[in-house]
VOVODO-894823 format. One record per atom (N, C-alpha, C): atom name; residue number from 0; x, y, z; residue in one letter. Coordinates in pm, 1 decimal, m for minus. Atoms other than C-alpha are relative to their C-alpha. Layout:
at, i, east, north, up, aa
CA, NUM, X, Y, Z, A
...
END
This chain:
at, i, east, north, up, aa
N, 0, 86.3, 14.2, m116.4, X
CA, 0, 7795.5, 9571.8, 8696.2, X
C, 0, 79.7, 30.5, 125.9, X
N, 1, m85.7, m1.5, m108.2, X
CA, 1, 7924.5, 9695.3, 9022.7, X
C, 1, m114.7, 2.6, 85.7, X
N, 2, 27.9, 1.1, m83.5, X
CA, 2, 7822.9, 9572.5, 9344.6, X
C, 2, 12.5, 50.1, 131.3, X
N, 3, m71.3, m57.9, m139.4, X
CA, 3, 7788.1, 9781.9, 9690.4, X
C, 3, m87.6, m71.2, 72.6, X
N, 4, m19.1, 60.8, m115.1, X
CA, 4, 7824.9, 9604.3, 9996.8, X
C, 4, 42.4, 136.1, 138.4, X
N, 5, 6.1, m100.8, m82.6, X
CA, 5, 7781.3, 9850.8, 10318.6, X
C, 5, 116.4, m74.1, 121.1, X
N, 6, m93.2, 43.3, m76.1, X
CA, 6, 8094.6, 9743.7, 10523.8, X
C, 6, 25.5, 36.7, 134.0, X
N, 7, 52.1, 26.9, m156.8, X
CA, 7, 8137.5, 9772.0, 10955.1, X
C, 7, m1.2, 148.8, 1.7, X
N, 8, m47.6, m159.9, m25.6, X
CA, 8, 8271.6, 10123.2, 10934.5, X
C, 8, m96.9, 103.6, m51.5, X
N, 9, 103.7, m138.9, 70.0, X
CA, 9, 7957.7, 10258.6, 10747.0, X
C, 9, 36.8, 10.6, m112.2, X
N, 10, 7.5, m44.1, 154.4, X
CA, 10, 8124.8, 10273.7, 10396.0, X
C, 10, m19.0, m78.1, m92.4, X
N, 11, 43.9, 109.4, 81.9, X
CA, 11, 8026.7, 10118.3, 10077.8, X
C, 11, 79.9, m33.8, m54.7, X
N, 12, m152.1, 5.6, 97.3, X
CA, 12, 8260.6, 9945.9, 9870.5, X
C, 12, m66.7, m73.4, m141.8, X
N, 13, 19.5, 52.7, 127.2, X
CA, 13, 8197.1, 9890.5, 9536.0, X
C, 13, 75.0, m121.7, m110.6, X
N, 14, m60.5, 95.0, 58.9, X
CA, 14, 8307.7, 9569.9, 9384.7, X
C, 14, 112.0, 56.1, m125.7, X
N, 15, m18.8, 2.6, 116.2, X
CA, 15, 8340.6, 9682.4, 9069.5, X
C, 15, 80.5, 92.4, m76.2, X
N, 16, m124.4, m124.4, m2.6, X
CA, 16, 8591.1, 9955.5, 9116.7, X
C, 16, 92.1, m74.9, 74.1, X
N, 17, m81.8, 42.2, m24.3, X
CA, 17, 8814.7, 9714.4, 9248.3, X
C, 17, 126.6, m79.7, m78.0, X
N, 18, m103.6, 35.6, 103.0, X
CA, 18, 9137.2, 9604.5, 9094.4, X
C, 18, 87.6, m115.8, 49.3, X
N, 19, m21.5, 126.8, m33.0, X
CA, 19, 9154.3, 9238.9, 9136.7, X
C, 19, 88.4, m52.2, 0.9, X
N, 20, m177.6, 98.5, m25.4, X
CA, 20, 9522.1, 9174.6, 9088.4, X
C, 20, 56.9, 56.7, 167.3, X
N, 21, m30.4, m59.5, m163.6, X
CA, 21, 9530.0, 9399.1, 9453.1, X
C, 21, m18.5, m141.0, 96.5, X
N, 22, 39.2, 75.4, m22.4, X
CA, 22, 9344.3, 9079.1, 9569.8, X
C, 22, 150.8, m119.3, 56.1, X
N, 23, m112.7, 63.4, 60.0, X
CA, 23, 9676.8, 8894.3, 9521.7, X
C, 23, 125.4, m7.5, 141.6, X
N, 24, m113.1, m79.6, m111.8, X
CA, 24, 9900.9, 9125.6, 9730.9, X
C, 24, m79.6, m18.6, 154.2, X
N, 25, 122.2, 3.6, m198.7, X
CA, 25, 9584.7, 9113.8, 10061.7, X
C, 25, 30.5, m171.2, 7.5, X
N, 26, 2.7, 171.5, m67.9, X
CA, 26, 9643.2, 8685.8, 10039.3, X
C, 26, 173.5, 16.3, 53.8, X
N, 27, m156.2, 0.5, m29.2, X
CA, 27, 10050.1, 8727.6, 10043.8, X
C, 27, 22.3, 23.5, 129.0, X
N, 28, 53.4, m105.8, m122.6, X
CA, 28, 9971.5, 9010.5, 10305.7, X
C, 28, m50.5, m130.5, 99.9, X
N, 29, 52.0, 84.4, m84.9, X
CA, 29, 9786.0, 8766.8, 10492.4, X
C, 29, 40.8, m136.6, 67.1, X
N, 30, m79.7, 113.5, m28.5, X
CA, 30, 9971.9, 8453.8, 10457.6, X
C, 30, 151.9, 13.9, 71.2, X
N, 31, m148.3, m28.0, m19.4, X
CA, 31, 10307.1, 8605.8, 10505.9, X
C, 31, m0.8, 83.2, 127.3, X
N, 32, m1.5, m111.7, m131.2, X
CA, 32, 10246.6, 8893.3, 10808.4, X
C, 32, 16.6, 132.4, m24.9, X
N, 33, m45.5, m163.5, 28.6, X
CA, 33, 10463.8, 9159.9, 10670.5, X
C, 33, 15.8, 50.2, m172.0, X
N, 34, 10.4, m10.3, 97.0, X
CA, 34, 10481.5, 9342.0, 10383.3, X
C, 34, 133.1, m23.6, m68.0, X
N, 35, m63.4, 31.1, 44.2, X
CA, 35, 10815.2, 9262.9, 10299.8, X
C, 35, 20.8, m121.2, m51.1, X
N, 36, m10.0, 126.1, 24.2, X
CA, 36, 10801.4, 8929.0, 10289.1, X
C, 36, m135.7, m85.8, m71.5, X
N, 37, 140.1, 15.6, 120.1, X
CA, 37, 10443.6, 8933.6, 10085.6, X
C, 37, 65.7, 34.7, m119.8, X
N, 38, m29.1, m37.5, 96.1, X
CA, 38, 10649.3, 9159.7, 9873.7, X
C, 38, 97.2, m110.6, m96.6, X
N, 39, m99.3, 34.4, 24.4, X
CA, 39, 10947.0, 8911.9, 9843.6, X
C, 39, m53.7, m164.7, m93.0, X
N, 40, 85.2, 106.1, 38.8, X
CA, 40, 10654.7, 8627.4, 9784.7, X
C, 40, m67.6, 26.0, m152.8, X
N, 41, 65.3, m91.1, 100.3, X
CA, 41, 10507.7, 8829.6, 9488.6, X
C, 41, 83.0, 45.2, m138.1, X
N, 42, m82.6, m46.0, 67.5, X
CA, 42, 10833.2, 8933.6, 9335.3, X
C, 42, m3.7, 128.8, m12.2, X
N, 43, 14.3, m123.2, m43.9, X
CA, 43, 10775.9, 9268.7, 9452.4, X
C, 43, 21.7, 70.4, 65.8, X
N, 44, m55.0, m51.0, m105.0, X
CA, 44, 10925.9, 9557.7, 9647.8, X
C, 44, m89.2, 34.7, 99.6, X
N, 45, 61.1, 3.8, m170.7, X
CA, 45, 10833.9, 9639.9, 10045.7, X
C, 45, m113.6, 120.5, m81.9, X
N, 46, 80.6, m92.5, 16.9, X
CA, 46, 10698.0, 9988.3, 9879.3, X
C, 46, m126.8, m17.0, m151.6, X
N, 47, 144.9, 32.3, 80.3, X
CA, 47, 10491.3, 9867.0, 9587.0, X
C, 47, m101.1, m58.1, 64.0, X
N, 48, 93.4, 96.7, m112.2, X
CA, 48, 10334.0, 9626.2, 9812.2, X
C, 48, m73.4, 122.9, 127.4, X
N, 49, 101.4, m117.4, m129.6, X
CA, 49, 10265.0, 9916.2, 10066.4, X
C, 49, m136.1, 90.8, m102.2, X
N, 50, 114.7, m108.5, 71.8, X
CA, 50, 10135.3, 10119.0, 9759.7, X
C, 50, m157.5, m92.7, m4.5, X
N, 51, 111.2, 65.9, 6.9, X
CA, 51, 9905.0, 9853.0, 9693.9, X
C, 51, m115.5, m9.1, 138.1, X
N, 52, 46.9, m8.4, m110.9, X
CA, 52, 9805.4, 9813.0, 10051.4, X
C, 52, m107.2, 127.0, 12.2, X
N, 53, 84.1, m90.6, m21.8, X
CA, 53, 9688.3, 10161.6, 10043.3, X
C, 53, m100.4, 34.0, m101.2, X
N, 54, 73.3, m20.8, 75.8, X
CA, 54, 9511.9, 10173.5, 9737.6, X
C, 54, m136.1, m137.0, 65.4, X
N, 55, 114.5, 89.5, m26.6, X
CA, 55, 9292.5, 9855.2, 9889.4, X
C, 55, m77.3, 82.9, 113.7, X
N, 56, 84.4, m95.0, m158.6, X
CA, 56, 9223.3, 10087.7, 10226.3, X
C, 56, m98.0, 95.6, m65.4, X
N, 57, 26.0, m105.4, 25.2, X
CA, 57, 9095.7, 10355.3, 9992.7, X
C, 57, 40.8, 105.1, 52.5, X
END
């Protein structure tokens, strides 16, 4: 089942094409500021953590 949700920018995002361990890395991200120190929270390097980052932007 995938759900679209029409988001501010005009695009849809489909739930259900999302890859919920990304989810993970956006709270770290969030709690922490930078991506190094999400990464370092995670057990993960600055650039996996970026990769991830960009795979959530689409």
């Amino acid at each position: 089942m995938t759900t679209k949700i029409k988001g501010g920018s005009g695009r849809q995002f489909a739930f259900g094409s999302i890859d919920l361990n990304l989810i993970k890395v956006l709270y770290a991200l969030a709690i922490k500021g930078n991506v190094t120190e999400a990464g370092n929270v995670l057990g993960l390097s600055q650039p996996t953590v970026s990769h991830a980052l960009k795979r959530l932007n689409g």
